[in-house]
N, C-alpha and C positions, 0 to 999 in steps of 0.2 A: 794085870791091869784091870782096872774097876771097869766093866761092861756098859756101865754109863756112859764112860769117856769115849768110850770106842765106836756105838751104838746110835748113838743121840749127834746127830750133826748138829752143830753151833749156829747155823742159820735157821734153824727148828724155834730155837728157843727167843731169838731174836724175834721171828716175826709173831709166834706168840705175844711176850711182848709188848710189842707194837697194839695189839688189838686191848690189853690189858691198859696202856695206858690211854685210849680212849673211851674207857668204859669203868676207869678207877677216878675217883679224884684225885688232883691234879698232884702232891703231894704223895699220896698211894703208887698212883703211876710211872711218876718218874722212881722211886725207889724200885719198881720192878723192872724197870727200864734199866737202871743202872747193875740189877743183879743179873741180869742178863748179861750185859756187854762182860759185867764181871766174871762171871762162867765164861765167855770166849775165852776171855785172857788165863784165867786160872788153868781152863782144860789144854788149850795149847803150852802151856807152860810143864802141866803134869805127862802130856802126850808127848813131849822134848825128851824123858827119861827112858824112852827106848821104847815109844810105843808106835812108829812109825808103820805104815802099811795103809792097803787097801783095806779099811771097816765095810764102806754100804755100798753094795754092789749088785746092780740086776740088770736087766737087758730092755734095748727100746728098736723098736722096727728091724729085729734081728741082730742090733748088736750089743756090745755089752760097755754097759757105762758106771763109772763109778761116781758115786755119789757124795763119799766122803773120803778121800786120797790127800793121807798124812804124810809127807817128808820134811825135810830140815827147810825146802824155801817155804812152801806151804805153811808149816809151824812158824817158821821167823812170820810170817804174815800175819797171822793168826794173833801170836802175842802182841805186834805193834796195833793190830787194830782193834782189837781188845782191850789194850790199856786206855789206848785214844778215847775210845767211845764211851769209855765209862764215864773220862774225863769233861770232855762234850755233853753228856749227859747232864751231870753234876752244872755243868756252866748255862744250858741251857735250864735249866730250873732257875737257876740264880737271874737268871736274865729275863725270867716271865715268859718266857717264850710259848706260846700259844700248846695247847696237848696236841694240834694237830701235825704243829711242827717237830715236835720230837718223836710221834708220831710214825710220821713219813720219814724222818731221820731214823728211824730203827729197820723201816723195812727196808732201804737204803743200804742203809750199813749189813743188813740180811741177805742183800741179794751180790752185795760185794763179799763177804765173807762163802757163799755160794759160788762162786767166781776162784775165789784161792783154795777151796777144798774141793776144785770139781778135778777130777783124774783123767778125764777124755776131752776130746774136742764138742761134744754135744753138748753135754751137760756145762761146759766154760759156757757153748756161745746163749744155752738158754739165761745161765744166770748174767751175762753181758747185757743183753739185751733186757733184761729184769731190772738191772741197775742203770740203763737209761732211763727207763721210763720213771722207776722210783725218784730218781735225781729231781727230774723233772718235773713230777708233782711237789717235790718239795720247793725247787724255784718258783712253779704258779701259787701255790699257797697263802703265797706275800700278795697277791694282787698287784696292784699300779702298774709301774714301769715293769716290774720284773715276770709279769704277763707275753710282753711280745718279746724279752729276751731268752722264755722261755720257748718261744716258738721254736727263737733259734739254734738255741740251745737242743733243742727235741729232731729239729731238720738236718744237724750236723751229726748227730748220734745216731742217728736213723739211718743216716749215709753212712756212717763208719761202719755200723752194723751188718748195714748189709754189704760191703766190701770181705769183712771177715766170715760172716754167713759163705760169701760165695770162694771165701780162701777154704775154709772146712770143707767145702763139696768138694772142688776140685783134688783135696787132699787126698779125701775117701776112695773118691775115683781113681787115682792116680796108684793106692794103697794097693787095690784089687790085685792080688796073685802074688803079692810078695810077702803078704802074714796071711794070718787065716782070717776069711771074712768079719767076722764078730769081734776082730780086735784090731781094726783100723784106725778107729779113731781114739784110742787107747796110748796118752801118752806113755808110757811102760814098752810101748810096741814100735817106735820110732822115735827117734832122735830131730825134734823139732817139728816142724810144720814141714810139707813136701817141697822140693823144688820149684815144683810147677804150681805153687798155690804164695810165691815169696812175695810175688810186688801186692798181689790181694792183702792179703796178709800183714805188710808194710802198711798200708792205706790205712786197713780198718781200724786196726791196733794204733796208726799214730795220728788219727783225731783226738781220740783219747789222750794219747800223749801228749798233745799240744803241738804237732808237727808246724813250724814253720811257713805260714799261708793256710794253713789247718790248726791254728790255736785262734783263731778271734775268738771264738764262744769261752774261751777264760776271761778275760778282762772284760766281756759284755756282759754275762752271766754273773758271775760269784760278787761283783758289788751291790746286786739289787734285790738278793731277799732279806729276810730275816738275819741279827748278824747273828745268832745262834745258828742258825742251818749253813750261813757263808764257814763257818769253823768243819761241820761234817762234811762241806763239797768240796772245801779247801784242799782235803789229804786223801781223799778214796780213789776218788775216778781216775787222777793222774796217777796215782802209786801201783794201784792194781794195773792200769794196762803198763806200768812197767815189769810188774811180774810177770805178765802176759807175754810181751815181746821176749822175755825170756823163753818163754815156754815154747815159743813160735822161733828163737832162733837161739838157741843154746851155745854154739858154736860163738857167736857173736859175728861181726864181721867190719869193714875198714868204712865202712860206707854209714853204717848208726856211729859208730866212735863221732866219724867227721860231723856229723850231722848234728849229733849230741854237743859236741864244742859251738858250733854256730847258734842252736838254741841258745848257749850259756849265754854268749853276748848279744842275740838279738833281744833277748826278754831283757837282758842288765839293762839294756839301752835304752829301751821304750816305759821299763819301770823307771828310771829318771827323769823322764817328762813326766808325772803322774802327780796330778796335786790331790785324786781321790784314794783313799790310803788304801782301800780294799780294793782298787785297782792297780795299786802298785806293787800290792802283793801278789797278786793274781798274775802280774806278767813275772814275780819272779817265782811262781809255779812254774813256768816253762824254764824258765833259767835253770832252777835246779833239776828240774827232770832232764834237762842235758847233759848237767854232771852224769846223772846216771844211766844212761845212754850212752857216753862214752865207756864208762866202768861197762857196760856188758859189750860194747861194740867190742874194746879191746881183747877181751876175751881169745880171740882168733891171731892176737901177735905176745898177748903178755902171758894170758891163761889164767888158774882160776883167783891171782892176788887181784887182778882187776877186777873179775865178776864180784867177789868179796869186794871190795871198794864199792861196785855199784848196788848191791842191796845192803850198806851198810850204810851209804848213802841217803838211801831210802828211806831206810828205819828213822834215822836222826828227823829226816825233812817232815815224817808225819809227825813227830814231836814239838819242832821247831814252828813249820809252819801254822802248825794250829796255832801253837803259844802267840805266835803275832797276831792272829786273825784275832782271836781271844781278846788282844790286849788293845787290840784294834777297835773290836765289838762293845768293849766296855768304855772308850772316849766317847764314840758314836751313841750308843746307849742312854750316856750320861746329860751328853751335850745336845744330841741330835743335829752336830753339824759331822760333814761329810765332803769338805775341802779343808786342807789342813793349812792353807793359808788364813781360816779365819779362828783357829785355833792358838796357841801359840800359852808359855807359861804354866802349864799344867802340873808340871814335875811339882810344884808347891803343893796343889791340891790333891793330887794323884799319888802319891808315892808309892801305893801299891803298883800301881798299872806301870806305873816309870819304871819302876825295878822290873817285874814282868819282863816288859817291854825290852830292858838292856838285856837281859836272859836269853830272849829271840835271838832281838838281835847279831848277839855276842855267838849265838848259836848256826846261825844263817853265814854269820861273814868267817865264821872259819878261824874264832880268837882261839888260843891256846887255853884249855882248863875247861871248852864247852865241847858237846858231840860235832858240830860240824867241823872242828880242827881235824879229829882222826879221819871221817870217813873223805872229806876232801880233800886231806893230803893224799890219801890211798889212789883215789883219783887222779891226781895231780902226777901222782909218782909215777903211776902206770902209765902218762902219756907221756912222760921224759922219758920211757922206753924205745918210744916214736922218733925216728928220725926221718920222717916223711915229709918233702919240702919242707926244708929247714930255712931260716931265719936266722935273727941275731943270736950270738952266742949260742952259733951249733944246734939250738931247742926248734924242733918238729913248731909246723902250723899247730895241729892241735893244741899242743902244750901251752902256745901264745894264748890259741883262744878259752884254752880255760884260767888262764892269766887273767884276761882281759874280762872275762868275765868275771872272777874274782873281783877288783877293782872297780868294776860297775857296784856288784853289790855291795859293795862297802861305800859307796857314795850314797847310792839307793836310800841303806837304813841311815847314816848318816844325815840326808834330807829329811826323812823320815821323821826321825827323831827331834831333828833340830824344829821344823815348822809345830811339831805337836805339840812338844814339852820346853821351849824356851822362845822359841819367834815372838815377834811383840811384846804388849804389855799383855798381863795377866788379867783378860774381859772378862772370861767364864770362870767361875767356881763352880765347877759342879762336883756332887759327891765322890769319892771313887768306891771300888767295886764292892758290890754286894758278897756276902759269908760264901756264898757257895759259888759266886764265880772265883774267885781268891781260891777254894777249894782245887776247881776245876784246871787255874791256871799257876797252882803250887806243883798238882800231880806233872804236868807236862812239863815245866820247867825243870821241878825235881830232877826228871828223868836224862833232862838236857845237860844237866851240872853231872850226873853220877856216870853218867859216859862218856864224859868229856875230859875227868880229870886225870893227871898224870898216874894215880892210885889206882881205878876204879874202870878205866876203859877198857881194861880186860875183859872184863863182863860182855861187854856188845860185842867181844871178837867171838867168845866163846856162843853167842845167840846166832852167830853168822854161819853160814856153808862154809867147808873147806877150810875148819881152823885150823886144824893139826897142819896143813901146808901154807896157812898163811901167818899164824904165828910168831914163829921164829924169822921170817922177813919186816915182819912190823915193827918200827921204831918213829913213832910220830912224833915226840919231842926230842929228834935229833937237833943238832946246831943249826943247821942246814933249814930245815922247817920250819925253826922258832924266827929264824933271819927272815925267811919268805914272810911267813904270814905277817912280821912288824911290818916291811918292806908295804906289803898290801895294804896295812893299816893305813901305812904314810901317804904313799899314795892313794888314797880313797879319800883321807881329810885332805890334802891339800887339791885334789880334782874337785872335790864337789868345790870347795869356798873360791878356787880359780875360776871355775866353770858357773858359778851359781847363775850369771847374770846370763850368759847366753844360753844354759839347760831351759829358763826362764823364757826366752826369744824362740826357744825351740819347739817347746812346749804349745806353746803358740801357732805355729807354723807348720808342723811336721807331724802329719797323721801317718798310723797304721795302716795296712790294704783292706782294714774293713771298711774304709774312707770310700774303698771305689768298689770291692765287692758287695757287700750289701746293697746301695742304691743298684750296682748292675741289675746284683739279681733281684732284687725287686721290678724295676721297669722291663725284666726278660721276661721275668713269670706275670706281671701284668700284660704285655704284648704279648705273649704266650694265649695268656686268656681273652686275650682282645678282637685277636687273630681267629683261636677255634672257634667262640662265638659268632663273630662276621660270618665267617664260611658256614658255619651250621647256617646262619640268618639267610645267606646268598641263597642256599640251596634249596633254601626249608621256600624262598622266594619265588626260583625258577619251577620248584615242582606246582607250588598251587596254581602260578600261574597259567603251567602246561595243562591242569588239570580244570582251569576256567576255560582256555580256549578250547578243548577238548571239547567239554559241555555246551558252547556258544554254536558251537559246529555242528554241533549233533540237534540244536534246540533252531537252527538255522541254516540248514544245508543252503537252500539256494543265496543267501546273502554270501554266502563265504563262497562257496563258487563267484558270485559276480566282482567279489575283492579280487577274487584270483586271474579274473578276466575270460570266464567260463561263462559264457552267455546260454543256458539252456534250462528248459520247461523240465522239474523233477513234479513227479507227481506218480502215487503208488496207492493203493489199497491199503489196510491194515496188516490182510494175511499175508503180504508178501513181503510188505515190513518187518514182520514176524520171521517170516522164513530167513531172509537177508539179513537178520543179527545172528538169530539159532545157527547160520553157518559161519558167520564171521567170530562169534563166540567157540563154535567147534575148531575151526583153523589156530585159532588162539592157542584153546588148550591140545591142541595137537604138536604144535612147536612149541610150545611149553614143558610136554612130556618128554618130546624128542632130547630138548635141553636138556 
């Protein structure tokens, strides 16, 4: 194996880079930009051929942490983010996008790749926290709006952080006496994250994931920067913390399965209200991070054909979802509108970005001949396994709900589709996409169509953990599957064109909990502030004042006696005045001492 590959972490070269293409012309830079991202993907690809192991390895505050830690999920990582961002690259040049922003998009994608090759729990939660903050100067970058969503975006990741921060202590803590001290925090050295660090752990890892009451910062976030940076924030943060939660519960368990089904259908649901398209996509970030969430919950009843299902999952969604944001990026780009009710007719003028666009699509809802068919049925299948509160025809809750989520998102792109590329008359001609965004959203599609088809999706089982055992159970264009997924088709056109009118009333009507958590917390952390102030003001009030009449007393003894009702003649010498402080000063600091 070339010493290069082994030696040279891939986040090395990335954030190099990064510095290159603010100090090349803009043309220069991104070429170096894009050879970078390309050496991710190349080296994970050549590092697949049996080069697996611990490379960069040294020690921090007495323990030992690895720096560069290659296996099969790590590599499967590595190639998908690596092909991505070359792709993103490429689109991002096509799209003008500022040097600052591809920029910050490299150190980004540097400190997430830092993240999937980190082998311990220290060196995960440094590069974690690396990839907040990186994230996050790429959202302020844009300025305007996506300034205060950056805040909030910075205030939920800060909290996630430090929930996982303090899951890793108590891990460490918990480790002492059962391995040898210096290799605690050494995924090689334990099987998951500790017991007593689970609900921490849970937290941190599932803001990132979009948890539930813990996802607003998606659909605030990712529609208000640059649309070139909205394609890089689109597929990192959520994918990596689902590698993460692997790594924190390997086992999987009944409680992410369920939880990951509810996702599916509460983001289907709320991207149906969405008349802004990079908000529509943005909730079905959490939609599909559900699927995959259930793929690892089930783990703990099916085993490893699910966990296979959910980073297979995974793979597809960094492909697919970019390819929308992309196709997204270039109507907005073009047009510069950013409701899709005033869009409408495009397909004539667009025909790249429409076709694009169907590619996603077709990739998202799980058509037969694209990648989200196989890795979603895999999912699907593994919770027909489930007969856990069962329902109609004998099928587990879960299974419903990723039914039901199914069905959402095919109405989803369906609305989707329909307001962009045919609603109305045809107002706007504008161009469609420029040589290198066409570039950037050939690669990703490409990728979508050659793992999707009945030929060729081999290939993605072979990229996956656990083929040799999941293999020979995989059969994704059975009868049975092709029946489903028309089934879904059918129903998703006929929900939405039933449903149009009152999605429309709904939409209208029916906010998310960032409706009520944000104002909370704004008026809590305002009265928060309102409160310490007064009370500093009160005290800061009471002491001058005690320190006026102190002075008035000492500057007026016998007036303050006669307020008191002390009617008596003071009158003293200097010296003795003197005397009667110097003792009253001594008494002072003698119960001062004593204290």
């Amino acid at each position: 194996m070339n010493p290069i590959l082994t030696s040279l972490p891939p986040y090395v070269v990335l954030a190099a880079a990064a510095f290159l293409v603010l100090g090349l012309p803009r043309r220069a830079g991104h070429a170096a930009a894009a050879l970078a991202t390309a050496f991710t993907f190349a080296q994970a690809v050549l590092l697949g051929d049996g080069g697996t192991g611990a490379y960069v390895a040294t020690q921090l505050f007495g323990f030992d942490v690895i720096l560069f830690n290659v296996d099969q999920f790590s590599l499967l990582m590595g190639v998908v983010v690596g092909f991505l961002a070359t792709a993103a690259v490429l689109y991002a040049y096509g799209t003008e996008a500022p040097k600052w922003v591809t920029a910050f998009a490299l150190i980004y994608v540097s400190s997430t790749v830092g993240t999937i090759y980190a082998g311990d729990w220290l060196t995960l939660i440094f590069f974690w926290e690396l990839m907040a903050v990186t994230s996050t100067l790429l959202v302020w970058q844009y300025g305007g709006k996506a300034v205060r969503a950056g805040y909030r975006y910075a205030l939920f990741h800060g909290i996630g952080g430090t929930f996982l921060l303090g899951a890793v202590v108590v891990h460490g803590a918990s480790m002492l006496g059962s391995v040898p001290a210096g290799e605690i925090f050494l995924f090689s050295s334990t099987t998951g994250i500790h017991a007593s660090a689970t609900l921490l752990a849970a937290i941190g890892i599932g803001v990132n994931c979009g948890f539930i009451f813990l996802h607003t910062w998606l659909p605030d976030t990712y529609p208000r920067p640059h649309v070139a940076a909205s394609v890089f924030l689109s597929v990192f943060t959520t994918k990596t913390a689902v590698y993460v939660m692997y790594r924190a519960f390997p086992e999987g368990g009944m409680w992410l399965a369920y939880l990951g089904g509810f996702m599916a259908v509460y983001g289907a649901f709320f991207a149906l209200l969405q008349y802004d398209p990079r908000r529509l996509l943005s909730y079905h970030i959490q939609a599909q991070v559900g699927y995959m969430l259930a793929g690892l919950g089930l783990a703990t009843a099916v085993g490893d054909f699910a966990v296979t299902g959910g980073f297979a999952h995974l793979f597809n969604n960094v492909l697919y979802k970019s390819l929308l944001f992309m196709a997204v990026g270039v109507v907005i780009y073009r047009t510069g509108v950013e409701d899709i009710r005033d869009m409408g007719g495009l397909w004539r003028v667009m025909p790249v970005t429409f076709l694009v666009y169907l590619v996603g699509a077709a990739s998202i809802t799980a058509v037969p001949g694209f990648n989200g068919f196989i890795s979603k049925g895999m999912v699907i299948d593994s919770a027909h396994e489930i007969h856990n509160f069962e329902l109609l025809f004998g099928e587990g809750l879960l299974w419903w709900l990723l039914i039901l989520g199914g069905v959402g998102t095919f109405m989803s792109f369906i609305k989707l589709g329909y307001y962009m590329f045919f609603h109305g008359s045809a107002t706007l001609s504008p161009k469609d996409a420029t040589r290198f965004q066409t570039v950037g959203m050939v690669l990703a599609g490409g990728a979508c169509v050659f793992f999707g088809t009945p030929f060729t999706y081999g290939y993605l089982v072979e990229l996956m953990p656990f083929t040799a055992e999941v293999a020979p159970e995989l059969h994704p264009y059975s009868t049975s599957h092709l029946t489903e997924s028309a089934a879904l088709l059918v129903a998703g056109f006929v929900g939405f064109f039933a449903l149009k009118r009152p999605l429309g009333w709904l939409a209208h009507h029916m906010r998310d909990v960032d409706a009520v958590t944000y104002p909370a917390a704004f008026y809590l952390a305002r009265g928060s502030v309102w409160g310490v102030t007064e009370l500093w003001a009160a005290v800061d009030r009471a002491v001058m004042n005690a320190i006026a009449a102190v002075e008035w007393t000492a500057m007026h003894p016998r007036e303050a006696l006669g307020r008191a009702g002390v009617d008596v003649e003071i009158r003293t010498g200097i010296g003795r005045s003197v005397l009667f402080l110097t003792l009253a000063a001594g008494v002072a600091l003698f119960v001062f001492v004593l204290g």
